[in-house]
N, C-alpha and C positions, 0 to 999 in steps of 0.2 A: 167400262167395268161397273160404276156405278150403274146405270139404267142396269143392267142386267142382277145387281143386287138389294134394288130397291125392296122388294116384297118380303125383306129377308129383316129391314129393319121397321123399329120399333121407335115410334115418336111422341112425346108426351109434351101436351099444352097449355099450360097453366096460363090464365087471363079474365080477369073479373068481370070485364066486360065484353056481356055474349055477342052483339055484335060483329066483334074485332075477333073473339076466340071463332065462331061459325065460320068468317068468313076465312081464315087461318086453313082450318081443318080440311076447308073445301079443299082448297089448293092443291096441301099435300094427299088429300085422298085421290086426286085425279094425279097428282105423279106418282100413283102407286106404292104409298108407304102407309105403314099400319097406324092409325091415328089416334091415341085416349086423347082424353082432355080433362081439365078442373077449371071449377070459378073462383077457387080459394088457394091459396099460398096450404094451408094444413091439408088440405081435401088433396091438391097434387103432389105434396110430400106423401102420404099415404097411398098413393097411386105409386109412386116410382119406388118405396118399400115393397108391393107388392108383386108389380109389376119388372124391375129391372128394365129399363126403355135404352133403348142407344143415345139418345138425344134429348135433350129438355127445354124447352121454348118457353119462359117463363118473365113475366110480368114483371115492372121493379116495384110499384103502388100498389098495392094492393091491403086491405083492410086485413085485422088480424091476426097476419104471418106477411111481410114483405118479401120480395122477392128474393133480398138479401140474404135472410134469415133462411129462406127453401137454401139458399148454393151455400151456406153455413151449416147447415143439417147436412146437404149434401156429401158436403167434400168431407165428413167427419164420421161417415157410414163408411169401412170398409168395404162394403158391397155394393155401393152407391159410386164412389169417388173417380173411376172412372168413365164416368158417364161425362159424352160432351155437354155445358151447358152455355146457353145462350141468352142473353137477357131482352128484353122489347121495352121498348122508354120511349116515353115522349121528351123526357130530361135531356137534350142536346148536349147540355153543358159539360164540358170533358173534365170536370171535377167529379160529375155522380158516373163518368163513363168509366172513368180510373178508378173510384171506388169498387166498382164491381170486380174490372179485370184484377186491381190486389188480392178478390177474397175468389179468385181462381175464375172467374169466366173463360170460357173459352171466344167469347166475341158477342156482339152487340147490334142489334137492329132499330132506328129510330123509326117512329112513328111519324105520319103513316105510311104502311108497309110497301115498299113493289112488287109484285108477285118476282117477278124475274133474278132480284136483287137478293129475298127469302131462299129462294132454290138453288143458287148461287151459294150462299154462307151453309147453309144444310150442304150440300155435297161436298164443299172442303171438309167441313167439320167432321162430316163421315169419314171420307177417303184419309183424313186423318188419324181418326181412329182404327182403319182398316191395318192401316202403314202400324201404329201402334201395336195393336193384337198381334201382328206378325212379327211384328220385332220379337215381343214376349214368348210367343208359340216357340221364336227359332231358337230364345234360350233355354224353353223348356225343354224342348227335343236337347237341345245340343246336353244339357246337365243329364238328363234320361240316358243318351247316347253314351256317355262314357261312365255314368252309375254302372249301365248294362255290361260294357266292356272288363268292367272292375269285376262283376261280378262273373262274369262267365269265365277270364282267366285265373282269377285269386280264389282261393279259399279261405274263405272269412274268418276261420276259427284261428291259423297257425298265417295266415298272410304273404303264405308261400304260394307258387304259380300252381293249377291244377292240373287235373289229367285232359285239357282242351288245350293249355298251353305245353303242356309237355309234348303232347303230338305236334305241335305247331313248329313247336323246338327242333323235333328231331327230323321233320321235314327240310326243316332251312338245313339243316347238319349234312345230311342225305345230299340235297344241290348242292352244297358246296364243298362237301369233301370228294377226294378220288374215291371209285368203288372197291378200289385195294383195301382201304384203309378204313377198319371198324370204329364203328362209334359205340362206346363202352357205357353200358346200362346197368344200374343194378337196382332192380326192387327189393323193398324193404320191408316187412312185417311180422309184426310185435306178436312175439307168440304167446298163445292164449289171452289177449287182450279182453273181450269178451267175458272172463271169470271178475276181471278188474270191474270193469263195466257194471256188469249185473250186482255184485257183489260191494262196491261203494257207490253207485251214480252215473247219470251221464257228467253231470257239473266234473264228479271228481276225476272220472275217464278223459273229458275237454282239458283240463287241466293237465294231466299229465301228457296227452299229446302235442300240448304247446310247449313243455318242455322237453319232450323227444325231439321236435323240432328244433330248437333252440342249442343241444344237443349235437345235433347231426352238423347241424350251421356251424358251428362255431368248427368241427372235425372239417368240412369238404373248403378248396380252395374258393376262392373269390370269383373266378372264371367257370366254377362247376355249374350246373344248372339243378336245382333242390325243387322237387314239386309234392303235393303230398298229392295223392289221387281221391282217396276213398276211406272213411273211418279208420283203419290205424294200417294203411300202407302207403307208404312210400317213394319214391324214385329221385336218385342222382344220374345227371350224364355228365361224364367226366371230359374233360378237357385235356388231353391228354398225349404226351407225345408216344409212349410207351404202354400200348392200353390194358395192355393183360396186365401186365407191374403195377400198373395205379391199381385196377380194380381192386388186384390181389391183398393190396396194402389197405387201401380205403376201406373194404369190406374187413380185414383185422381189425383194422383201426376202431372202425363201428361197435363190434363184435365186443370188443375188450374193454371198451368207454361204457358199454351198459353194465359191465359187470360193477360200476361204482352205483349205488342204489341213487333215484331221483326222491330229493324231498317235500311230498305235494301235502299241503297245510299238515305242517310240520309231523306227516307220515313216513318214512323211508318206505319206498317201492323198490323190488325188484324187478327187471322186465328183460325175457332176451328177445332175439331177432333172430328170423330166418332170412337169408340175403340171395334172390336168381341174378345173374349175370350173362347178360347176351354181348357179346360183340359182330354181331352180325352188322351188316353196311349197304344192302338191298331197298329195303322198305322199312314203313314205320310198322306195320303190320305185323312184318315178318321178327322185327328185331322187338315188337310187346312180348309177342305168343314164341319167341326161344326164352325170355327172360322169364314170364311167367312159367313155362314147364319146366326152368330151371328153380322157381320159387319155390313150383307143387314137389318138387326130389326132394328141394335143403326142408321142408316141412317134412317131409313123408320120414326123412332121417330122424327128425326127431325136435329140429330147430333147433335154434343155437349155433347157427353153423350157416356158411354160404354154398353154392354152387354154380359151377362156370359149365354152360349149354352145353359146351363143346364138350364136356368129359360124361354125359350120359348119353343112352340108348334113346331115342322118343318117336313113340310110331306117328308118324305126320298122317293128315290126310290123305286118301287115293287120287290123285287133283285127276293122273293123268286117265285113269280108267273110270273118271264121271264126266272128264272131258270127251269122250271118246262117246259116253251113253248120251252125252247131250246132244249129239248129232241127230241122235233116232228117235229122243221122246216126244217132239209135236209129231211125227209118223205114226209111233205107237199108242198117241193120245194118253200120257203118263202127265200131262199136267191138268191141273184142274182150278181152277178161284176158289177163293173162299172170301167172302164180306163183312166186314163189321163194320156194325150198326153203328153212327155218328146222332149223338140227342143233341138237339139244343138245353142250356141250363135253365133259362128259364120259363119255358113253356114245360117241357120237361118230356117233347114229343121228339119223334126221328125228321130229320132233313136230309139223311144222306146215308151212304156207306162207302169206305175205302175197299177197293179189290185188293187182293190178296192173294200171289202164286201158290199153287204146293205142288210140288212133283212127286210122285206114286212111281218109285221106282222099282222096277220088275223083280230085282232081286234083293237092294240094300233096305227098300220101307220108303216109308215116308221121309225125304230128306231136304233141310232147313233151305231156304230161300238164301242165308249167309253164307251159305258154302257154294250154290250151285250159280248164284247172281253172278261173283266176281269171277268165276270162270267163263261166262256166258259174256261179260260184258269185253273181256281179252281174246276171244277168240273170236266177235264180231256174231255171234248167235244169238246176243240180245235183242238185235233188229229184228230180225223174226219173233221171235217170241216175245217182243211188245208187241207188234201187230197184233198177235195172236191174240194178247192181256184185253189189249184196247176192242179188237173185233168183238171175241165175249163176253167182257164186260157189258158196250155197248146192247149186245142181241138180248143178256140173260138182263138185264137192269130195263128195258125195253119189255121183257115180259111179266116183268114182277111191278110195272107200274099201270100195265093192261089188268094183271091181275089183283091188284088194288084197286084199280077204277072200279071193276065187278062187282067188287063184292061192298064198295064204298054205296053204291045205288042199293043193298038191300039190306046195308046196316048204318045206323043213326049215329055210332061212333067217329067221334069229330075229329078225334087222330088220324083214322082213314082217309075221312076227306082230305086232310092238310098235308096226307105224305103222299097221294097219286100222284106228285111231281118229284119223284125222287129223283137225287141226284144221285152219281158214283164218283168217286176221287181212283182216279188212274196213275202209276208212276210212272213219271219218263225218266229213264236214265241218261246218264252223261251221255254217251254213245249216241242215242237217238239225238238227242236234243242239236246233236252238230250235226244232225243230218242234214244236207242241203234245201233238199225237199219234203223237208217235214210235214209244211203246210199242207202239202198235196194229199199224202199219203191219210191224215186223220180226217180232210177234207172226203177222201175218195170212201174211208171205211162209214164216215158219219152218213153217207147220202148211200151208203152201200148197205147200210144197216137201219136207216130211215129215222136216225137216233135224233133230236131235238138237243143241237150243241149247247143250250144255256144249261143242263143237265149233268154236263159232264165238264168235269174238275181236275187239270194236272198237273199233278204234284212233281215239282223239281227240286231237287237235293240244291241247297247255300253252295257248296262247291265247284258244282255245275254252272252256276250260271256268276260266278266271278274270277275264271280265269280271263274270261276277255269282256269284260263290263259294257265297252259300246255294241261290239255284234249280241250278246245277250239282250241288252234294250231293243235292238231292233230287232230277233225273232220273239220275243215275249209279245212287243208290240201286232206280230206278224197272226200271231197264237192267238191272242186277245182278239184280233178282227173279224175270228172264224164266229164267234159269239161267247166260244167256250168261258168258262173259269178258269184262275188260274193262282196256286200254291204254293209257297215256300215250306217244302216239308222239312221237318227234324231242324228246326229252327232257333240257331242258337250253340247250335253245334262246328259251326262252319267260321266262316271271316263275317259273323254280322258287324254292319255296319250301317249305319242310317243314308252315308252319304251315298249308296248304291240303290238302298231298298226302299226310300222314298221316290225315286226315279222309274220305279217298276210297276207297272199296270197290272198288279195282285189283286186279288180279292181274300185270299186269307194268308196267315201265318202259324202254322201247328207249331206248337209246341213242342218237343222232346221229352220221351216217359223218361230221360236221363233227370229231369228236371220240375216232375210232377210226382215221381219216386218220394212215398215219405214227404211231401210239402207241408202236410199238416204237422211232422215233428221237425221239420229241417229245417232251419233257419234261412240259410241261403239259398236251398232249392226255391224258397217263396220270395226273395227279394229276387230271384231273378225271374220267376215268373211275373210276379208287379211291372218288374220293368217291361216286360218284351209286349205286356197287354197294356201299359202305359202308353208305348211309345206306338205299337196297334194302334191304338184308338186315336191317338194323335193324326196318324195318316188315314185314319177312316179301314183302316183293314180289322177283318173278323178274327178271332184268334178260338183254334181248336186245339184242346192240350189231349195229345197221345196217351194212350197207359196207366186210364184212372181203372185203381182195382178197389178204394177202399171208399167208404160216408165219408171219415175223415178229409182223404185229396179233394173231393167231389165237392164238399162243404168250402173248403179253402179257395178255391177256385172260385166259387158261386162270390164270394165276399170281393173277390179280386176283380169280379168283371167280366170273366174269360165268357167267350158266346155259348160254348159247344166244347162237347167231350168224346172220347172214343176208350175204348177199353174195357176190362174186363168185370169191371163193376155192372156195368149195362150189357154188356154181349161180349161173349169172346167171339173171333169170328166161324161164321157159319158155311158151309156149304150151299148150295147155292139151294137144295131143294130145302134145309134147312133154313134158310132167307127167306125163302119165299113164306114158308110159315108164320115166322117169326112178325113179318111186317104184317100182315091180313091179320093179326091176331090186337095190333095198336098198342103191342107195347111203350107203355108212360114210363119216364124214368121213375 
């Protein structure tokens, strides 16, 4: 291990006599370590101030500054102190030997030196230090790792679970209840909160929301589940034998407890509540989006009031007649990419772009990737149509770097030159990524499309690849052999966890715009971004945050570390003939 990280350290030689320091230096420059030196005790203190060395070979006589006086300076630098230090004495005597190790040596070499004996004490002392730093690394990761945990379930202002735990929640609820049997939701929001807001503060609006909290806590049982999601809403899942009678009550119960005013610095508020209620027992999806169109009724009434899903009209989606279109649109050529542009933050130039579906449907428009994905991914037509993603991506990302190289030869623009190697970030869905033959399949379009795999980057959703942790290791591994890149997209959203994602041959980790939203005014959306580029850099992975629209996020970000950004501050995404402009033209951030 050591031979292999010799070149990596840093050795410093303090020794008055050139002689003995020459013939020192020789040594360790021929075992391949980086070598200073000094003739004076003050001359090698001001070296290891400047320099930071791994190790320090220092004299104990020396005129001046004794050697003692350097490991005394030493060990009282902060930034110094853990540096191994080693003393050289002709002093045999284990009275000047123990002197030294009291005022912190790390070990001792008498004069005259053996080469063999020197190279010997320098490798413990390193491999020691090595063993050190990783101890520290693993408690820094380990405190990073559950900051991050804290922060992606809690919300920091009321210390209630958030809307990442509340899905979390209502998934465990979902396996383990019968699917007879509903799981009772009710969202909560403060109506016209917003007048509150604008009209005394955010301080004074934070405060009064920790009392709405406080509030709702003290009304819902000890077994309920209280999460706040988003600025002034809400959610409880009840626990509950009888679930329409509890909601029925709880939601009075809520309803009637605002009508006493909250006292925030010795103001009385008024505030009421509109309340949706889903008992739906299917998905967690299904049982948000009945609650919320139960929300958007008890608001539309006027608020002050709740509503149960079940006693309104709500036109759902068409699932089953875009399910029916999805058959015929790669036939009818109704899907089409579109790219956006990925800058790095500090060059302030393009590296890349993410592909991007749209489908052009014949009769309904344009219609969202949210609604046509999860249909696609249940009826098994996603496989095709990532083929599709990854074939064009590849072919059209393959023309747009021929047509950069062009026009890179007859213009002096240095961004041209540095982006004719662009990359594209591709998504694999859950569905693909269990495919047997994955490997084959990207293998066969890559050498089919003549595409250059260290170019292309894909992106897999945290969910995907920890339902089963070891066969995930080993297709990432399988993915990673091809040459490609490869991404934890929307990162942060899922089951992060270090003790998976350190184990993954990643090259980046995106960010979530759920979490780069507003970072410049949001408190916690920025301590969770610190943490996820924190504990990035710790594992050496690059970190790209989705969904910068403002200077402000842009700026926050830049202070935090993050590599690279995407969103609509820089590009919203383009069409593909629009792409192609767009990059020939060397847009700078």
């Amino acid at each position: 291990m050591l031979q292999r990280l010799h070149k990596m350290y840093t050795l410093l030689v303090i020794e008055d006599d050139d002689d003995i320091r020459y013939s020192i230096c020789d040594i360790l420059e021929l075992s391949k370590y980086r070598v200073m030196s000094a003739s004076s005790g003050r001359k090698g203190l001001e070296i290891a101030r400047q320099q930071t060395p791994d190790l320090i070979l220092s004299d104990v006589q020396m005129p001046e500054m004794d050697g003692y006086e350097v490991l005394a300076a030493i060990r009282q630098d902060p930034k110094l102190t853990l540096i191994s230090f080693i003393f050289l004495t002709s002093l045999a005597d284990h009275q000047y030997l123990r002197k030294g190790m009291l005022r912190g040596a790390d070990d001792y070499l008498t004069k005259p030196l053996n080469r063999e004996e020197l190279l010997e004490v320098i490798a413990v002392q390193l491999s020691k230090k090595e063993k050190v730093k990783q101890h520290y690394q693993n408690i820094a990761q380990n405190i990073a790792q559950e900051q991050l945990e804290h922060l992606l379930y809690f919300d920091t202002l009321t210390q209630l679970p958030n809307r990442l735990a509340l899905r979390e929640c209502l998934d465990r609820a979902i396996s383990n209840n019968s699917p007879e049997i509903p799981i009772p939701i009710l969202l909560i929001d403060i109506d016209r909160f917003s007048v509150i807001n604008d009209s005394r503060g955010e301080e004074f609006g934070d405060s009064l929301l920790q009392a709405i909290a406080k509030r709702i806590i003290d009304i819902v049982q000890d077994d309920d589940t209280i999460c706040r999601l988003s600025g002034d809403e809400f959610a409880i899942i009840l626990s509950a034998a009888n679930p329409k009678f509890e909601a029925n009550y709880v939601a009075s119960l809520l309803l009637d407890s605002f009508a006493d005013p909250f006292i925030i610095r010795l103001t009385e508020v008024y505030v009421t509540a509109s309340i949706g209620i889903s008992l739906h027992s299917q998905d967690t999806n299904g049982i948000m989006q009945q609650a919320n169109f139960a929300l958007q009724e008890a608001k539309r009434r006027g608020g002050n009031c709740y509503q149960f899903f079940d006693e309104i009209q709500v036109k759902l989606p068409l699932r089953l007649e875009l399910q029916t279109d999805l058959h015929y649109a790669l036939d009818n050529q109704e899907f089409e990419l579109y790219y956006q542009p990925q800058v790095n933050i500090t060059t302030g130039k393009m590296f890349g772009s993410e592909s991007l579906i749209r489908w052009n449907h014949s009769s309904e428009g344009l219609i969202s990737p949210m609604k046509f994905i999860p249909i696609s991914e249940s009826n098994g037509s996603i496989i095709e149509i990532g083929e599709w993603i990854l074939r064009t991506a590849c072919q059209q990302v393959k023309a747009a770097q021929t047509l950069i190289s062009q026009n890179a030869l007859h213009d002096t623009n240095d961004i041209l030159q540095s982006i004719s190697s662009l990359k594209v970030s591709v998504n694999l869905s859950g569905r693909q990524f269990q495919q047997q033959n994955l490997n084959k399949r990207i293998l066969d379009i890559l050498e089919e499309m003549q595409f250059d795999p260290q170019y292309l980057e894909l992106e897999i959703t945290e969910t995907t690849v920890v339902h089963n942790i070891d066969a995930s290791l080993t297709k990432l591994k399988e993915l990673k052999a091809l040459g490609v890149k490869l991404s934890i997209d929307d990162f942060g959203t899922g089951f992060s966890s270090l003790s998976y994602i350190k184990k993954f041959p990643l090259d980046t980790l995106k960010i979530d715009r759920c979490f780069v939203q507003h970072i410049d005014t949001d408190a916690q959306n920025r301590a969770i971004a610190k943490a996820i580029i924190t504990m990035a850099k710790s594992l050496n992975f690059k970190t790209v945050a989705e969904g910068v629209e403002t200077h402000g996020e842009l700026k926050v970000l830049q202070d935090l570390g993050c590599d690279g950004i995407q969103g609509y501050y820089y590009s919203r995404p383009l069409s593909f003939d629009k792409f192609c402009n767009f990059v020939t033209k060397g847009n700078r951030l």
